[in-house]
C-alpha positions as CSV (number, residue, x, y, z in Angstrom):
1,X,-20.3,-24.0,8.8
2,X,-22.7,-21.7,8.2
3,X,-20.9,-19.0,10.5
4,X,-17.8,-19.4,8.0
5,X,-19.9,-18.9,5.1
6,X,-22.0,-15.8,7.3
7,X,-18.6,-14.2,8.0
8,X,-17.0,-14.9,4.5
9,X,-19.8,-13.2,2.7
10,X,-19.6,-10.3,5.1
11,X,-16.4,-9.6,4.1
12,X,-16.8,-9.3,0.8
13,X,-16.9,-5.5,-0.6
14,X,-20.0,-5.1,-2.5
15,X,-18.7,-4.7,-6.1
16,X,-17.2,-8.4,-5.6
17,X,-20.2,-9.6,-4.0
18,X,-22.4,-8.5,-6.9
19,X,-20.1,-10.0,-9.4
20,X,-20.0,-13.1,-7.4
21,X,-23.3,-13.6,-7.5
22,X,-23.6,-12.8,-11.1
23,X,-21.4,-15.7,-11.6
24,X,-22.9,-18.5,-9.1
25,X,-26.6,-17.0,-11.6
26,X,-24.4,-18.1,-14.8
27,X,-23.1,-21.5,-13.2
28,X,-27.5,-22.2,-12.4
29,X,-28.0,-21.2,-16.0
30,X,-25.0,-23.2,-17.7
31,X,-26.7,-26.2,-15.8
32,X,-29.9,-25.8,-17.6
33,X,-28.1,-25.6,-21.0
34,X,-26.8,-29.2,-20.1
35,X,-30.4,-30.6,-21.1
36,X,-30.6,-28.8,-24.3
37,X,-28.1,-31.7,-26.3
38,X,-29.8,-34.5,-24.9
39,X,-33.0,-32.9,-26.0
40,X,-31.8,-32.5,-29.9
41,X,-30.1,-35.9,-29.6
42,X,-33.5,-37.3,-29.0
43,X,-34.8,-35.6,-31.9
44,X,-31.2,-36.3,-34.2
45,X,-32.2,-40.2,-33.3
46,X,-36.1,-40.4,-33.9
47,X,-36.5,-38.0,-36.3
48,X,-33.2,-38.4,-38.5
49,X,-31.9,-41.8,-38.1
50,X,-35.0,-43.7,-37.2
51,X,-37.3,-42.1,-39.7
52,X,-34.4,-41.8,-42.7
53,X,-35.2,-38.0,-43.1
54,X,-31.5,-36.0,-43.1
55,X,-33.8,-32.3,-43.6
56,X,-33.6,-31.5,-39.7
57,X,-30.0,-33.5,-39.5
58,X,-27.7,-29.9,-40.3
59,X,-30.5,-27.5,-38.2
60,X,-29.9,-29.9,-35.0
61,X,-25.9,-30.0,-35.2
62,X,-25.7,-26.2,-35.7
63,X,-28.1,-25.7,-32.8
64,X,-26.0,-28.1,-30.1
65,X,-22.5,-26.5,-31.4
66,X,-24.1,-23.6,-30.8
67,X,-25.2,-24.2,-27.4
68,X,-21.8,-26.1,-26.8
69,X,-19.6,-23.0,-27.2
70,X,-22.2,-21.0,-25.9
71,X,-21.9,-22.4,-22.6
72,X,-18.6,-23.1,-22.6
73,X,-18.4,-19.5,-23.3
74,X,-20.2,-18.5,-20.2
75,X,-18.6,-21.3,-18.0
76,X,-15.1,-19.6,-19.2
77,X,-16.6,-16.2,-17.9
78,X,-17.8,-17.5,-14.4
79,X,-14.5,-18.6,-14.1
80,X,-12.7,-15.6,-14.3
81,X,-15.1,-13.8,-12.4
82,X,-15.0,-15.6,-9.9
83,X,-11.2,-16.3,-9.8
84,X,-10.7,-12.4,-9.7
85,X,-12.9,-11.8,-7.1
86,X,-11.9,-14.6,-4.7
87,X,-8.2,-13.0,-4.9
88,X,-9.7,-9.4,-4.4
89,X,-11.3,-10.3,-1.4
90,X,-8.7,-12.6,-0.1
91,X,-6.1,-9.9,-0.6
92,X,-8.5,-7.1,0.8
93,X,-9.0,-10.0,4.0
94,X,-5.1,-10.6,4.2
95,X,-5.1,-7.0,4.6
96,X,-7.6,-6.3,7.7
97,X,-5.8,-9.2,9.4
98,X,-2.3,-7.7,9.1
99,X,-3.9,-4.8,10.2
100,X,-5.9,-6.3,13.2
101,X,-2.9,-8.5,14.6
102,X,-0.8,-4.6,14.3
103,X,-3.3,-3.6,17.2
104,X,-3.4,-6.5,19.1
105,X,-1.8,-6.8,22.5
106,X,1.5,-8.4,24.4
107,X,-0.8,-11.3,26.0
108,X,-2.6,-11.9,22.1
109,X,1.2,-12.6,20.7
110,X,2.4,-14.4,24.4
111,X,0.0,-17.0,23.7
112,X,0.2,-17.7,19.7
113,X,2.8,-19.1,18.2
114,X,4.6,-17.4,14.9
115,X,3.9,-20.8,12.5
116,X,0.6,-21.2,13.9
117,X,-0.5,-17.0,12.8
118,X,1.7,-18.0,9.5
119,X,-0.3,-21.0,8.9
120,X,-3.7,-18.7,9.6
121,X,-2.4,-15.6,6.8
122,X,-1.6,-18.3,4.2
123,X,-2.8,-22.0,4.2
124,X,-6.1,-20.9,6.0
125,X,-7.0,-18.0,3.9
126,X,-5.9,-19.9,0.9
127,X,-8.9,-22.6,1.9
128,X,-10.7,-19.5,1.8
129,X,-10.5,-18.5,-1.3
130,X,-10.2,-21.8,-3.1
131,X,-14.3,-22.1,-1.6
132,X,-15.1,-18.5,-3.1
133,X,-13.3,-19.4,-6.7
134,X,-13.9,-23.1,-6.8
135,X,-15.7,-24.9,-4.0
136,X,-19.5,-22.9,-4.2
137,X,-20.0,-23.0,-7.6
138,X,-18.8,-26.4,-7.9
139,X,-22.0,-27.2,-5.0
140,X,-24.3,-25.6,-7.0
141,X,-23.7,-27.2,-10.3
142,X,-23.9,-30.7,-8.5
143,X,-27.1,-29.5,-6.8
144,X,-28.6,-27.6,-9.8
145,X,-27.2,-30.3,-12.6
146,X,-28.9,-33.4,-10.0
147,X,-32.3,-31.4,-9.9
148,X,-32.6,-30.0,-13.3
149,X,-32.2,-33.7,-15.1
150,X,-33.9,-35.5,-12.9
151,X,-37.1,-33.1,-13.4
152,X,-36.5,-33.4,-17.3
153,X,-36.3,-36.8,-16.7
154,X,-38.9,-37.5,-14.8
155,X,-40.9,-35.8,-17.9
156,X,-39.8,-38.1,-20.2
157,X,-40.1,-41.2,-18.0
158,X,-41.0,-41.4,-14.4
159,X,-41.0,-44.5,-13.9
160,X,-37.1,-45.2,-14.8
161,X,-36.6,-41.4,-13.4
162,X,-37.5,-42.8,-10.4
163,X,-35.7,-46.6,-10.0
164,X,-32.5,-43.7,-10.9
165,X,-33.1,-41.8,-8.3
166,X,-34.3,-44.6,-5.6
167,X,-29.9,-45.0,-4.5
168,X,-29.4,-41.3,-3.3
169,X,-31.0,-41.8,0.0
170,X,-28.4,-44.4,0.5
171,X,-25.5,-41.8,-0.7
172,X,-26.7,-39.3,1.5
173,X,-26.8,-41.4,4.7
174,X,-23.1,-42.6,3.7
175,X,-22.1,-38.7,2.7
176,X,-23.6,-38.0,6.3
177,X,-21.3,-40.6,8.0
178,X,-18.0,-39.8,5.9
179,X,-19.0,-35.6,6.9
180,X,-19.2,-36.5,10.8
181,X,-15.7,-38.3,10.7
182,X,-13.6,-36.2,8.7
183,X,-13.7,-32.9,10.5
184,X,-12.5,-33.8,13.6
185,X,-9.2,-35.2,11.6
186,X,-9.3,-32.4,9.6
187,X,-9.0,-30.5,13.2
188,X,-6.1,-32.6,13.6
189,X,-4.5,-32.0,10.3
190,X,-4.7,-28.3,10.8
191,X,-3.0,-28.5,13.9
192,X,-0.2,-30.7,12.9
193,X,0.7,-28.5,9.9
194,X,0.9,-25.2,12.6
195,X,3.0,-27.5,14.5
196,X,5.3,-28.1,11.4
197,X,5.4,-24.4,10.3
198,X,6.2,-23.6,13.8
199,X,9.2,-26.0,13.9
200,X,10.5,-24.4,10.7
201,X,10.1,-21.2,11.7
202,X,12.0,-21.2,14.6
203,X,14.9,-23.4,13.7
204,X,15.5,-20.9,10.4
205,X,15.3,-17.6,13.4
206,X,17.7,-19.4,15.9
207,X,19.8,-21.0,13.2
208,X,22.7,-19.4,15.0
209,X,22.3,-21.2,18.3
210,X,21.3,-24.6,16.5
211,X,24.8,-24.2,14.7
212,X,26.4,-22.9,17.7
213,X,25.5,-26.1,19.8
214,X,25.7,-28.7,16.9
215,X,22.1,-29.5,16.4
216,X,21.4,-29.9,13.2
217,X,21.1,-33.4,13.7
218,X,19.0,-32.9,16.3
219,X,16.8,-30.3,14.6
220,X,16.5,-32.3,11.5
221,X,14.6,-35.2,13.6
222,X,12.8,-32.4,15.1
223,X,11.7,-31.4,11.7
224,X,10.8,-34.9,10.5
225,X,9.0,-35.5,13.7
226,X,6.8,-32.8,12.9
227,X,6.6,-33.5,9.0
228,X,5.6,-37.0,9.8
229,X,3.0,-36.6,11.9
230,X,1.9,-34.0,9.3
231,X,1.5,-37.2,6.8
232,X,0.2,-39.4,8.9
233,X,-2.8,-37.4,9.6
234,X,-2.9,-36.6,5.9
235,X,-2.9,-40.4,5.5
236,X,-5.9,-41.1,8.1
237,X,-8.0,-38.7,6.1
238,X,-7.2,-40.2,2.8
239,X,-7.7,-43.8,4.1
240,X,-10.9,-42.4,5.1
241,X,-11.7,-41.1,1.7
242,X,-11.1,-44.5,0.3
243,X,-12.9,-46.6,2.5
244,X,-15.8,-44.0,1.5
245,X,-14.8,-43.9,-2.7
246,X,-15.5,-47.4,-3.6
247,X,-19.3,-46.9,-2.1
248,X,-20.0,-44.2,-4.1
249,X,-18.8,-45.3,-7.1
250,X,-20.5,-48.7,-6.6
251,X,-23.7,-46.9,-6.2
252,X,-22.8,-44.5,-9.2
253,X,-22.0,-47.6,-11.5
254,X,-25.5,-49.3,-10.8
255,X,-27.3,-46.3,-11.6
256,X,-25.8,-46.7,-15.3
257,X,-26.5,-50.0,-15.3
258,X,-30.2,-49.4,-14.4
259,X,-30.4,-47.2,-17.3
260,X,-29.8,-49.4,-20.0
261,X,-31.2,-52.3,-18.3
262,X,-34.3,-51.2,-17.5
263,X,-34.2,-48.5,-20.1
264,X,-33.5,-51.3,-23.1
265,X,-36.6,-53.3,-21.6
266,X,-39.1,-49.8,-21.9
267,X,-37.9,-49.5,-25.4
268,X,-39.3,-53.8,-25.8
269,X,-42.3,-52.6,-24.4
270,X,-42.6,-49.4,-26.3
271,X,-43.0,-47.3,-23.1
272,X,-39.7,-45.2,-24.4
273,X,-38.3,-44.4,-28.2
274,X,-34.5,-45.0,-28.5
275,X,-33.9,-41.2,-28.6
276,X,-36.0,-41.3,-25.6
277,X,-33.2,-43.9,-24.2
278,X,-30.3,-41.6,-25.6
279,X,-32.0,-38.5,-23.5
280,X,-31.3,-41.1,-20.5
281,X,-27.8,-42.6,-21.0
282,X,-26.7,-38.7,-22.0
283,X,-28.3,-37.4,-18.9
284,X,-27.3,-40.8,-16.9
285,X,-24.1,-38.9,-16.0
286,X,-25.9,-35.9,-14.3
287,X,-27.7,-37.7,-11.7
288,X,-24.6,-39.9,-11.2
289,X,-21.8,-37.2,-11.2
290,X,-23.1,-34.6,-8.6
291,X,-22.9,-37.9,-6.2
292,X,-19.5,-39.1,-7.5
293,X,-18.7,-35.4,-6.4
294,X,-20.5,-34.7,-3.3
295,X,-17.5,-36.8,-1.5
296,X,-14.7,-34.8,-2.9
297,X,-16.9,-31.3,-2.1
298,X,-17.8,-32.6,1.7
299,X,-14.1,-33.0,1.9
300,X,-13.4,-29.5,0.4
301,X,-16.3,-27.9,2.6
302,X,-14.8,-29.6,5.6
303,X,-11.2,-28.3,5.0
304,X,-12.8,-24.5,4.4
305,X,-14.5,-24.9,7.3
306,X,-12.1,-25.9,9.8
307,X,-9.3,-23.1,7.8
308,X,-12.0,-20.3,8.0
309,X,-12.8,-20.9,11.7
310,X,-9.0,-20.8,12.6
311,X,-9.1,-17.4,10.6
312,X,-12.0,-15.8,12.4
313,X,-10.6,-16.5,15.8
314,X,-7.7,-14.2,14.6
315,X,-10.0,-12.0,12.8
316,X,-12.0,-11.5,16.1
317,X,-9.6,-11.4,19.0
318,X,-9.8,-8.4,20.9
319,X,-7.2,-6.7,22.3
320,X,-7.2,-6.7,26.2
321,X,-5.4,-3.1,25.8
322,X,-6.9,-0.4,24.0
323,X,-7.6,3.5,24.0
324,X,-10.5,4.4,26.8
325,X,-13.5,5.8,25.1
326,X,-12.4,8.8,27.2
327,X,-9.0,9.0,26.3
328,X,-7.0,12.2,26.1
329,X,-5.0,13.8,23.4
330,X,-1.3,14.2,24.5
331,X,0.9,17.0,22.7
332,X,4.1,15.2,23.5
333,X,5.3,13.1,26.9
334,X,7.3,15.3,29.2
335,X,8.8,12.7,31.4
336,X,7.0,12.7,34.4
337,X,6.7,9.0,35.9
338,X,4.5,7.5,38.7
339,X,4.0,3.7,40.1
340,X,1.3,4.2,42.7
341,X,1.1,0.6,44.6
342,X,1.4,-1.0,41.5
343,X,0.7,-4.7,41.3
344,X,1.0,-7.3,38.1
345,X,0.1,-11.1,37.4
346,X,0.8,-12.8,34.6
347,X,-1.4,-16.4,33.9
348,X,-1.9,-15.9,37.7
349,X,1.5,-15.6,38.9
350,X,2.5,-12.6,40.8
351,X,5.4,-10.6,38.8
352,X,5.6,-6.7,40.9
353,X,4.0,-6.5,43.9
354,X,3.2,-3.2,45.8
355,X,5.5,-0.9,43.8
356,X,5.6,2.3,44.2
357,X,8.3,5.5,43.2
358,X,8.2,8.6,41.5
359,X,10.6,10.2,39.3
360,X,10.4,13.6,37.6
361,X,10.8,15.2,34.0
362,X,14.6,14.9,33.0
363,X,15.4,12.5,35.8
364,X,17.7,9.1,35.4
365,X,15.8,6.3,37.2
366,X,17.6,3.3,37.2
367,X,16.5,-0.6,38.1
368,X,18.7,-4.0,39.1
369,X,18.0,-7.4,40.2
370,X,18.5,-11.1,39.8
371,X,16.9,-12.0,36.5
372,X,12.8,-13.0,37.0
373,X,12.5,-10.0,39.6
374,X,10.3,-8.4,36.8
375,X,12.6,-5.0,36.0
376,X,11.4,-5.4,31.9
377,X,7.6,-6.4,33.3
378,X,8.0,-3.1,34.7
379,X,8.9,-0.7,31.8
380,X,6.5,-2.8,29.6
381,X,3.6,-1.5,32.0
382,X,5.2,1.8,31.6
383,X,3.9,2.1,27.6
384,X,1.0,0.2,28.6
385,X,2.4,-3.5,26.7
386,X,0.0,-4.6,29.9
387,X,-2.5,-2.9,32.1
388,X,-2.1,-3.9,36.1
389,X,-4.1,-5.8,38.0
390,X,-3.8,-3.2,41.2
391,X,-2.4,0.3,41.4
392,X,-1.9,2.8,38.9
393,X,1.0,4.0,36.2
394,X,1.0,7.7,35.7
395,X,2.6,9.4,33.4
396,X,2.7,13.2,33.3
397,X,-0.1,12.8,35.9
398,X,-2.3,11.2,34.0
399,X,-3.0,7.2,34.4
400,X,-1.3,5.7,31.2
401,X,-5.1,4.1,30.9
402,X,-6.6,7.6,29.8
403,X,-3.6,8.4,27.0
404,X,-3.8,7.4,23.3
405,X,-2.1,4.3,22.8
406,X,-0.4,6.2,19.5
407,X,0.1,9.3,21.9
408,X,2.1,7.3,25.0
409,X,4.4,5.1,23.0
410,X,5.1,7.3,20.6
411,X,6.4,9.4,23.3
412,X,8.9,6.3,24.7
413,X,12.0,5.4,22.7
414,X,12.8,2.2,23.6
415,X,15.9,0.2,23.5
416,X,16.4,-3.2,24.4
417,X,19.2,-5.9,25.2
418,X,17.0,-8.3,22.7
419,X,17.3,-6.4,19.5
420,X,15.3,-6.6,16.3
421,X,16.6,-5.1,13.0
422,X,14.9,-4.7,10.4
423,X,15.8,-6.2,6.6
424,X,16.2,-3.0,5.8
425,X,19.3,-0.1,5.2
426,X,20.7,1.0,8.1
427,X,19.1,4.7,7.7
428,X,15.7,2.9,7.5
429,X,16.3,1.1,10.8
430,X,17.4,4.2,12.8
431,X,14.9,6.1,11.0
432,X,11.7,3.6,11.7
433,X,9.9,5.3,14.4
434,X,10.3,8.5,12.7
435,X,10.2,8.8,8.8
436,X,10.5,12.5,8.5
437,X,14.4,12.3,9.7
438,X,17.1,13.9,7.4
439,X,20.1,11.9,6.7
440,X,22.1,14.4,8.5
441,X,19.6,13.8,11.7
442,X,20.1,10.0,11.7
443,X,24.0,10.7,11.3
444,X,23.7,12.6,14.3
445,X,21.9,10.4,16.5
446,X,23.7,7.2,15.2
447,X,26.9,9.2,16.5
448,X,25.7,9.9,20.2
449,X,24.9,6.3,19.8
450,X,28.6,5.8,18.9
451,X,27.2,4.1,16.1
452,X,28.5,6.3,13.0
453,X,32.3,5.1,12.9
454,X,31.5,1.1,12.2
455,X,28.8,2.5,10.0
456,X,30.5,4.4,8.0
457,X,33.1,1.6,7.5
458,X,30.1,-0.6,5.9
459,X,29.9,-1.4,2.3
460,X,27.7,1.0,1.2
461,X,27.6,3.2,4.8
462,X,23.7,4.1,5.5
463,X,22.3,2.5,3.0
464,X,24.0,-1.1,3.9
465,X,21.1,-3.4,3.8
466,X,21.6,-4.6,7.3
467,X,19.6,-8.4,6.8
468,X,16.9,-9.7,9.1
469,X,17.4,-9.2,12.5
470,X,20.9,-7.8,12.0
471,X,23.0,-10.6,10.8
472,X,26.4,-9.3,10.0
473,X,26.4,-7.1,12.9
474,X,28.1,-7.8,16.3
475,X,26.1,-7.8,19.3
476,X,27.8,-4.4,20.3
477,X,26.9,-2.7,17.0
478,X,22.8,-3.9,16.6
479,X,23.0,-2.4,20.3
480,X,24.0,0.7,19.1
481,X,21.7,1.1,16.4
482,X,18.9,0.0,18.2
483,X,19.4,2.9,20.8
484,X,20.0,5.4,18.1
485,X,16.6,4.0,16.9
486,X,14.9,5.3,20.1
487,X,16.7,8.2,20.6
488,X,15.3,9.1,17.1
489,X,11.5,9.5,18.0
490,X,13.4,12.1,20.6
491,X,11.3,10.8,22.9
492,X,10.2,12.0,26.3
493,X,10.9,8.9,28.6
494,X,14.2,6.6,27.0
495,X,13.7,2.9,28.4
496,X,17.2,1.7,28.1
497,X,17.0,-2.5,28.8
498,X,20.2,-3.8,28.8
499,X,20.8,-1.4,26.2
500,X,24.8,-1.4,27.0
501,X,25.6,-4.7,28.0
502,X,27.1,-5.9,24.8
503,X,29.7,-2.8,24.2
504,X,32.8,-2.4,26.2
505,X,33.2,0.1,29.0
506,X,34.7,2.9,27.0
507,X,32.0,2.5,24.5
508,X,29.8,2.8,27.7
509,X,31.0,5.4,29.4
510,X,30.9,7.6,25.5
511,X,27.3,7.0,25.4
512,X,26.3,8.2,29.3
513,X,27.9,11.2,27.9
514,X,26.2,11.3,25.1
515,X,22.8,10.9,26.5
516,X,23.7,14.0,29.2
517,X,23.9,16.3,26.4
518,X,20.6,15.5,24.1
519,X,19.5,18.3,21.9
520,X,15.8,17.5,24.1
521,X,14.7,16.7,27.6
522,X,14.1,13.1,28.4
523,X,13.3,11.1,31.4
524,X,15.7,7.8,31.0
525,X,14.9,4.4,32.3
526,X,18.0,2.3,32.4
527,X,17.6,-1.2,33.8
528,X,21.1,-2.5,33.9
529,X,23.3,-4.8,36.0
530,X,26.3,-3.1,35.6
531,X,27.4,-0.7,38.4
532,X,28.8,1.8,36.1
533,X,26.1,2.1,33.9
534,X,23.7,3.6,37.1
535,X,25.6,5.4,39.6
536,X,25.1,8.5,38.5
537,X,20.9,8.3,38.5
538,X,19.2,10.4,40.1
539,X,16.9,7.5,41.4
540,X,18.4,3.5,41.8
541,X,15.6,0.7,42.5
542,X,16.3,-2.8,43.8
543,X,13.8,-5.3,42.5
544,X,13.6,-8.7,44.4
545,X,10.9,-10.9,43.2
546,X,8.8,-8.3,42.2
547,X,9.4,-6.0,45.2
548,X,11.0,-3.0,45.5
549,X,13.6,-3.7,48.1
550,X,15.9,-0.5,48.0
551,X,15.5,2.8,46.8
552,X,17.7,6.2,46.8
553,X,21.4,7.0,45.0
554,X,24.0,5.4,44.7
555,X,25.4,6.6,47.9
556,X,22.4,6.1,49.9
557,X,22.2,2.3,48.7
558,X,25.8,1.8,49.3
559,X,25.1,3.0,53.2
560,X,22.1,0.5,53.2
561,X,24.5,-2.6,52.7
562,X,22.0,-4.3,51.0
563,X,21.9,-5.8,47.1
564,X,22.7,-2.8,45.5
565,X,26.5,-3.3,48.4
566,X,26.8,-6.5,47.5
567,X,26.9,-6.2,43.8
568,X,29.1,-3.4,44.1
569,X,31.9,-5.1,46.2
570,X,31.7,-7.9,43.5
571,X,32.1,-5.7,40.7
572,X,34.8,-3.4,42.0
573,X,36.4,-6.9,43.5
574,X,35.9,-5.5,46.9
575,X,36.0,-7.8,50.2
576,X,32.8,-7.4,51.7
577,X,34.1,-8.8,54.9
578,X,36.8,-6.5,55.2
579,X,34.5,-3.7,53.7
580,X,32.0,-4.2,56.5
């Protein structure tokens, strides 16, 4: 707990801090204002009614309507204070997370789930601020409201101060016992709602596929799987609470009742005046109240902590990949490409093994294999996604380990099979890696895409609001704009990844042209499975299970009758018998 509150207060900006504290100093103060009433009512009841002189009667009732709008005044204040603040630094927190999670590596996002980092920006950091704008202040009135009447009370009568007082022992022991059970189900909770978010989450991103295969029936129980076991462990904590309510307010109620017991047999015995009595049955409720609370703030406290905790192990993760101390500045990335006995695991498991080529500036290197022989593992080493376990990656000479993160992938367009649009116009999505384009430039590089005819047949052209992730688009046609994305950075090294496997061979065969005339020098990357797409590469690489099995051109592999033979005959519908 007190790491939350450690890191919490360490993250707020020191205007907010100040003000915060300003407003927790006017919660202590409006505390102490709560004994000035029962003071005067003491006085309105000995000295008024009891002694039949009405003088002081108007001077008392201006005094405590004073003091009551003066502290509701103040309590008012605190409030907004405290309110504005909270959503400062919760927006200002929002904001370094966004911005820490931008930097964070492949393996940070591989092993946490969207819902789960959805929950953590929202629910989590919501518990967050409801402690900064609710929670402490509502701790220290229960604390300072408890001490400050039972010291005034005390001077009035210890005796009765102290048969009040006698049952919080007992409430702390059963406070103590309801704290140690409820976090581990709040835990639970926690988890259960990431769960649910998760579900969610990815049945509204694949609702295609659900709707493709019929699921929704099957999605929906998903769903309420999820959803109920989201209740249930609401449920446990709540049948918790109530086994734990019915104490407190037992104990709470006998308090009361030992104040006008006991009280009304002091007044018999003339050890207390009845506006002595008053100052007790007004005050009664401050001793009672913070303990009638202190259940309700445990289980506030408990839900902060286990929120905040999730938060900071987002806010604290540190990215496996990031620039040497010693990095060097990079103008631009000429193209020049090295695997030097490259080896990569991944949660242990061996993806490359021993790989090793070279290709230079300008050059077409081109990579196939069965699917799970690691050809995207491969490129994603390339801009450094991962760092190898063994070997080295070098680009223009240099190990991709001593260049800028900004500097190396800034330099790689990439373009994958998998495509991602943006909910965004279509000039924004060709234009995302690189803001300064001109319309005419993203017309230009959305045609050597062979993007610009369907384009320009779109409702409003470039400025079509696409919709997330594309929808409305063929396959073909996000393709398309996704490598006239990447060409737009006019990068040095063009990863192509499947780039072409959705458009038909003409559409192919326009692009390969298109990419042999660039208005720059690139190195090009194309991992494909189609023949066509990588017979003319200067450099052809046969990946089996992470091996490099055959290297050279397309005529040199045909020669080796190996893979690269194989796949050939079956695409050009050759007989290998009679071929060999």
């Amino acid at each position: 707990m007190l790491k939350q509150l450690k890191w919490l207060w360490l993250n707020m900006d020191a205007p907010y801090r100040r003000r915060h504290v300003i407003a927790l100093c006017i919660s202590v103060f409006t505390c102490l204002l709560l004994l000035v009433n029962p003071a005067f009512s003491q006085r309105l009841i000995d000295d008024v009614i009891m002694a039949g002189n009405p003088d002081p009667l108007l001077p008392i009732l201006a005094v405590m309507l004073v003091v009551k709008l003066g502290r509701e005044g103040l309590r008012y204040l605190m409030i907004i204070f405290l309110e504005k603040d909270s959503q400062n630094v919760i927006f200002n927190l929002r904001r370094r997370l966004f911005t820490r999670m931008q930097y964070n590596d492949m393996l940070f996002f591989d092993s946490h789930r969207t819902g789960d980092l959805m929950t953590r920006m929202s629910a989590d950091l919501d518990w967050c601020r409801h402690f900064l704008s609710y929670i402490d202040y509502r701790i220290i009135d229960a604390v300072c409201t408890f001490l400050f009447a039972t010291v005034y009370l005390a001077l009035v009568s210890w005796k009765l101060t102290l048969l009040l007082i006698v049952i919080t022992p007992v409430l702390l022991l059963i406070t103590k016992f309801f704290s140690r059970h409820v976090r581990p189900r709040f835990v639970f909770m926690r988890e259960k709602l990431a769960e649910m978010n998760t579900a969610a989450q990815e049945n509204i991103a694949g609702n295609r596929v659900v709707k493709a295969f019929a699921r929704e029936d099957y999605e929906k129980d998903r769903f309420e799987e999820k959803n109920r076991a989201f209740m249930n462990s609401h449920l446990r904590i709540n049948k918790l609470w109530l086994t734990f309510f019915p104490m407190i307010e037992l104990l709470v109620n006998a308090i009361q009742l030992v104040t006008v017991f006991v009280g009304g047999l002091f007044i018999i015995s003339g050890e207390l005046t009845p506006g002595e009595l008053a100052i007790f049955t007004g005050l009664s409720w401050a001793v009672s109240n913070p303990m009638r609370d202190l259940g309700n703030l445990i289980n506030d406290l408990q839900r902060f902590s286990t929120s905040a905790a999730k938060v900071m192990e987002l806010y604290y993760a540190v990215p496996s990949v990031t620039d040497a101390p010693d990095a060097v500045p990079h103008d631009r990335v000429h193209g020049k490409i090295e695997f030097d006995h490259v080896s990569f695991r991944y949660n242990n498991k061996e993806v490359l093994s021993d790989v090793t080529f070279s290709v230079e500036p300008g050059q077409t290197v081109a990579v196939m294999g069965p699917t799970g022989s690691g050809k995207t593992t491969l490129v994603s080493l390339l801009a450094r996604f991962y760092d190898v376990q063994e070997g080295e990656v070098r680009v223009d000479g240099d190990n991709v380990r001593q260049w800028r993160l900004s500097d190396l992938r800034g330099g790689i367009g990439t373009a994958t099979q998998d495509v991602f649009l943006f909910s965004d116009t279509v000039e924004g999505n060709i234009a995302f890696g690189n803001q300064a384009l001109s319309l005419d430039e993203v017309k230009d590089f959305a045609r050597r895409a062979d993007a610009a005819e369907f384009i320009d047949k779109l409702p409003e052209g470039y400025d079509t609001i696409i919709g997330e992730r594309g929808v409305g688009l063929s396959g073909g046609q996000r393709q398309r704009i996704a490598l006239a994305r990447a060409l737009a950075v006019r990068p040095g090294i063009l990863v192509m990844d499947d780039t072409t496997s959705a458009v038909d061979s003409e559409t192919e065969h326009y692009i390969q042209e298109q990419l042999r005339s660039l208005p720059f020098d690139c190195t090009k990357f194309i991992i494909a499975q189609r023949i066509s797409s990588m017979r003319d590469a200067d450099l052809i690489l046969v990946l089996q299970e992470g091996k490099i099995t055959e290297q050279g051109t397309h005529r040199e592999l045909l020669e080796k009758r190996g893979y690269y033979w194989q796949t050939y005959c079956l695409q050009y519908g050759i007989d290998m018998r009679e071929a060999g």
